[in-house]
N, C-alpha and C positions, 0 to 999 in steps of 0.2 A: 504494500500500500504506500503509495508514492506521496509524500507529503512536500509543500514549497512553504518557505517562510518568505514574507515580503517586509521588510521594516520600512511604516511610517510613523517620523515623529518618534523614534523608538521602542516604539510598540509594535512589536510584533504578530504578524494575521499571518495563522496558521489554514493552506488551504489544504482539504481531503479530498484526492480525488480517486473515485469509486475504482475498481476493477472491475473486467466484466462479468465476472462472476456476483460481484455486489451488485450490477444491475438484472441483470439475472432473477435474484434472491427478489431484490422489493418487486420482480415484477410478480412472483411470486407472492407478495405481502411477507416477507422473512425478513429477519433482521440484519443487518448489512456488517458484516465482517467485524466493520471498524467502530463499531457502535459502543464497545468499552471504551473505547479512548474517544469517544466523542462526549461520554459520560466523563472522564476525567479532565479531560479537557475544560469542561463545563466548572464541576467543581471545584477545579484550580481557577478558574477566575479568565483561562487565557480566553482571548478575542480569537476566535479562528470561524472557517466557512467553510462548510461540507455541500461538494456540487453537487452529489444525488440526489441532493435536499431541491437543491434547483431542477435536476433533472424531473424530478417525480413529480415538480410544481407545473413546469411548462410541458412535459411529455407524460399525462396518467396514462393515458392507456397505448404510449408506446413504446415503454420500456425493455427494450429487446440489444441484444450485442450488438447486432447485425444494423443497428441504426444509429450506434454510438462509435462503433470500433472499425479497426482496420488491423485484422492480426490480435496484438495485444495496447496498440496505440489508438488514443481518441483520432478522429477521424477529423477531416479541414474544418467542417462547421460545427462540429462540437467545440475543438479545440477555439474556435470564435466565440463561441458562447461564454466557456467556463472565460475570457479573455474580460469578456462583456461583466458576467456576474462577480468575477474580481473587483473590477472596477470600478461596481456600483457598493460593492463590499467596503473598500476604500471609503468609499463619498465623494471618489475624484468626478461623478457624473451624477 
């Protein structure tokens, strides 16, 4: 599970993004891999952004590999999107 830190301002936004196995699971309604550490995460206070969370938001009923991935890599308009949901994660938009 591939995680990017970005610092703004010091503060660090932790982002999770799913594997396609995790999408997979919620399409499923299952719990997504990374879901302990999105609970500790929480916990500890840290700021972070789980994109399944986006994905499940703007895609319910099309959560499939085959419409995120390419191989084991997000695919050109995914990887635009999670680009997009950073961003607004931020507040840069």
């Amino acid at each position: 599970m591939p995680a990017i830190i970005l610092w703004l301002m010091g503060v660090p936004l932790i982002v999770i993004i799913p594997s396609a196995q995790d999408v997979e699971n919620a399409a499923k309604g299952k719990e997504s891999e990374h879901a302990a550490l999105n609970d500790h995460l929480e916990g500890k206070g840290y700021l972070f952004f789980d994109f399944l969370e986006s994905l499940r938001r703007r895609y319910p009923d099309e959560l499939t590999k085959d419409k995120f991935f390419v191989a084991t890599h997000l695919n050109a308009e995914t990887n635009k999107f999670l680009a997009e949901e950073i961003i607004k994660a931020l507040g840069l938009r």
